[in-house]
C-alpha positions as CSV (number, residue, x, y, z in Angstrom):
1,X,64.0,13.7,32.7
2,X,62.2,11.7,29.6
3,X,60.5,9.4,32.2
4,X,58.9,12.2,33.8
5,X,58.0,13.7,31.0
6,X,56.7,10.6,29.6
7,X,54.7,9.7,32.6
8,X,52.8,13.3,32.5
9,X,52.0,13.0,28.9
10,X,50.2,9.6,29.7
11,X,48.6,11.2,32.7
12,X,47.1,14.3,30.0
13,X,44.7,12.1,28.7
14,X,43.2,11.1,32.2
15,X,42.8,14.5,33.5
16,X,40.6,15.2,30.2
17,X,38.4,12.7,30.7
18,X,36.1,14.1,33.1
19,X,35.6,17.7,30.9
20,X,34.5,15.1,27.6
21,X,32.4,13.3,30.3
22,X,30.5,16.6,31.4
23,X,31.0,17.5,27.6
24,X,28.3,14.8,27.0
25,X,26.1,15.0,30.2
26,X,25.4,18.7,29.0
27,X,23.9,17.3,25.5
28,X,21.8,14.9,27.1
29,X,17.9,15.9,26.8
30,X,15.2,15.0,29.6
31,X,12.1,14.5,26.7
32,X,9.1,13.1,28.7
33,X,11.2,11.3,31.3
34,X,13.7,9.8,28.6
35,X,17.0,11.0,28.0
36,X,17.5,11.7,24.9
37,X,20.8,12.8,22.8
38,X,20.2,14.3,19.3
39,X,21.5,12.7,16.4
40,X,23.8,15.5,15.3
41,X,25.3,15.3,19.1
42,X,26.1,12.3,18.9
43,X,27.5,12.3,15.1
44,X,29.4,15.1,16.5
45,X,31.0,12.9,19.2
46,X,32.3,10.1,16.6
47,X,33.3,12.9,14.1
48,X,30.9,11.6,11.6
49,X,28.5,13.5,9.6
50,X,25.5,13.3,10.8
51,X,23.7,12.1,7.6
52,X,26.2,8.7,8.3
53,X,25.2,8.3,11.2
54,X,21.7,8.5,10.3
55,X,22.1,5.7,7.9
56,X,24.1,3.7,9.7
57,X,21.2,3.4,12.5
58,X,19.0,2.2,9.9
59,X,21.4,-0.2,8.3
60,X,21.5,-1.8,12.0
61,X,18.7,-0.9,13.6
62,X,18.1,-4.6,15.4
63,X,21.0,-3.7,17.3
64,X,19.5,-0.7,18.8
65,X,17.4,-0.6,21.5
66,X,13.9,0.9,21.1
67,X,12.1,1.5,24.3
68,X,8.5,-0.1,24.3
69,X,6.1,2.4,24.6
């Protein structure tokens, strides 16, 4: 019976991708045709406070992209 039980336990994680996946569609802003995820989403999703996350951007910003506008 363990390898049943094991193989549903590995399974678990699968089936709760999609609700985490619809999770963070829900967050996602349309601001002037961009999408558009706050910061304190998104801190929220790495379980970080936002204020680290803040400065984290800014410690790497040349690896984030910035839309030319």
């Amino acid at each position: 019976m363990r390898s049943s039980e094991s193989l549903r336990d590995k399974a678990s994680p699968i089936k709760a991708e999609p609700l985490v996946s619809r999770t963070i569609t829900r967050q996602i802003l349309m601001i002037r045709n961009h999408k558009v995820l706050l910061d304190n989403e998104l801190a929220e999703l790495y379980g970080v406070p936002t204020k680290v996350l803040v400065q984290a951007v800014k410690r790497n910003a040349e690896r984030f992209h910035v839309p030319a506008g």
